[in-house]
N, C-alpha and C positions, 0 to 999 in steps of 0.2 A: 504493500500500500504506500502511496505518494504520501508523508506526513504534512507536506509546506499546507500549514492552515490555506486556505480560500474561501473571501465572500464572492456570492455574486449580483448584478443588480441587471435590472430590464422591468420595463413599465408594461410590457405584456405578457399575462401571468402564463402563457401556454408556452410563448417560448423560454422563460427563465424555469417552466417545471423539466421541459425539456433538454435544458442543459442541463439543467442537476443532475435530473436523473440518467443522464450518456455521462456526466462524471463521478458521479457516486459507482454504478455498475461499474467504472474502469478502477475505483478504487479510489480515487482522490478526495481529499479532507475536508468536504465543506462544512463549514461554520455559522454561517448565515446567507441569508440571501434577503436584497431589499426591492423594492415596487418603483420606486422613487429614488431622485438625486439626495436628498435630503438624509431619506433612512440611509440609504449606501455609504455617505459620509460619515454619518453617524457610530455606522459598524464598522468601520474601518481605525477612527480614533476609538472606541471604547472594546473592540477585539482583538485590534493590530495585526490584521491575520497578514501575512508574508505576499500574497498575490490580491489582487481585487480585479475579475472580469466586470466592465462595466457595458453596459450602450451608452453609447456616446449622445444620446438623444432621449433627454427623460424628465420629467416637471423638476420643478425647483433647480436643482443642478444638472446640468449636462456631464458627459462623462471628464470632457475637457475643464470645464469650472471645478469640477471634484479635484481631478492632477493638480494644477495652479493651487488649491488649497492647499495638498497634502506637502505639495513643491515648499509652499511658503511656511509651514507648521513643519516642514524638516521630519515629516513622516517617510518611513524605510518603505512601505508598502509599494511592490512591483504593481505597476498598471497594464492590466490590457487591456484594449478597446475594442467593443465588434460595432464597425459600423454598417449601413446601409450606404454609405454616401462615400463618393470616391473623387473629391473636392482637394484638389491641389492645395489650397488654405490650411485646411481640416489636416491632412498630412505634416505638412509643414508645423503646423503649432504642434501636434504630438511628437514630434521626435524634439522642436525646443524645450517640449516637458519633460525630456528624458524618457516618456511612455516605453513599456518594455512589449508591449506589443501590439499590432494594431491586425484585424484580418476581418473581412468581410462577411456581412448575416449568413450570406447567404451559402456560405462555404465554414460557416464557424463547426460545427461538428466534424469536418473535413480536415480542418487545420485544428484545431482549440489541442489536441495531444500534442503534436509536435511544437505548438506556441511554448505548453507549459511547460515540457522537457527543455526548451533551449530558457525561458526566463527562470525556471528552476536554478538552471546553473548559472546563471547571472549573464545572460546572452539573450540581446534584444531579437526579438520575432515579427518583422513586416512582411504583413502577406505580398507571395510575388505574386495573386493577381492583381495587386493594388500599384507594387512599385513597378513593373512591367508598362501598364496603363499608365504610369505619371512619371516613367521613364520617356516613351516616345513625346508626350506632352512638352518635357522638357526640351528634348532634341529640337521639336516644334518652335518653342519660344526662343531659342535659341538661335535656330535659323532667321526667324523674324528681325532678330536684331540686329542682322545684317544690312535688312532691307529700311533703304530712305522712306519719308513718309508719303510720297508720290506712288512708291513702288506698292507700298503698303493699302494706299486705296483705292491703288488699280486691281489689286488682287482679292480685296475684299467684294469688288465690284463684279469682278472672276466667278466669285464663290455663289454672287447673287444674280449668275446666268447672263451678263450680260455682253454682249457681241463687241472686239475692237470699234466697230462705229459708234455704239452707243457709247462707252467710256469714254472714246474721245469727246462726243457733244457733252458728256455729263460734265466732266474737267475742262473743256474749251480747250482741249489740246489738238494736235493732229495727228489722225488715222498712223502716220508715221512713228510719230514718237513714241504711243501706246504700244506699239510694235517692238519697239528699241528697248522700252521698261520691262516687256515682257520676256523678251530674251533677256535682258539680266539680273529678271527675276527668278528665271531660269536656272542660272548658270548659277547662282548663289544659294540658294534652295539645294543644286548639287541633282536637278531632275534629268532626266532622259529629254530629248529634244520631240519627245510625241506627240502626235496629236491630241488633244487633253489633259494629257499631263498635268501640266498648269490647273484644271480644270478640278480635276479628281483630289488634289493636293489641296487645294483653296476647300473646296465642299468636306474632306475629310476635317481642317484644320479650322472650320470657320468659327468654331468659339472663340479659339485663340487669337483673331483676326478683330474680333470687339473692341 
């Protein structure tokens, strides 16, 4: 049996019965489980259990509000987080909390054993379908930042179907020079010289393009 005490929290009761009971059958030490940010924090200062799985998403405190507290009260408790949401932001603030793990609802009974064996031993656990997904994201903004801001909303313009002659009337450019941005938007981006190319890249990438 896994001793490292664990509470766990989720504001909907089917799926927090649901993990309990895939981690009690596996053997592991649960201690408490709460409904809410409030209780979870709660349990956490008055049982000090070693791990706390949270949803990151729950009345009163969020999972992330809970970390920050515990961050600032120099509480030892490892944090996981299962989230729904796969927010480039939301990533980012849990690894500056030092969160020891982060993995998605929807794959939590899929990953949450291998989570707890790696923050068991003091070894942080990012689900790769999360860092995979806000890996190419990066690549993304990255390339972006290459591009001037001309380049940037001819390509947004790209993304929103629209033909070299309309962009040029949309900017008062001409038919030519949209031509000329778009090949070294091209060449920057690092794409194939294909027909849509451009096209499929803009429509794949156009959140990042906001």
């Amino acid at each position: 049996m896994n001793k490292t005490s664990i509470i766990t929290a989720d504001d909907h009761p089917l799926l927090l019965k649901g993990l309990n009971d895939f981690l009690i059958e596996k053997g592991y030490n649960i201690i408490g489980s709460a409904n809410d940010g409030r209780e979870a924090y709660d349990l956490i200062i008055n049982e000090k259990p070693g791990i706390a799985i949270l949803d990151i998403q729950m009345p009163y405190l969020s999972g992330i509000d809970i970390a920050q507290k515990c961050k600032t009260n120099c509480s030892d408790v490892k944090i996981i987080l299962i989230t729904l949401h796969k927010e480039r932001e939301l990533y980012q603030q849990a690894k500056e909390l030092n969160i020891f793990g982060y993995i998605l609802k929807e794959f939590a009974l899929e990953e949450i054993e291998t989570c707890l064996e790696n923050v068991s031993n003091n070894k942080h656990y990012f689900s790769p379908k999360i860092v995979g997904k806000l890996d190419k994201v990066n690549t993304a903004l990255s390339a972006l930042e290459l591009l001037t801001p001309s380049e940037k909303k001819i390509l947004k313009l790209i993304g929103k179907d629209k033909t070299n002659k309309e962009i040029a009337s949309l900017l008062f450019i001409s038919y030519r020079t949209v031509e000329k941005h778009r090949s070294n938007i091209i060449t920057k981006l690092e794409l194939e010289h294909k027909t849509n190319s451009l096209l499929i890249w803009a429509k794949q990438h156009y959140e990042q393009l906001k």
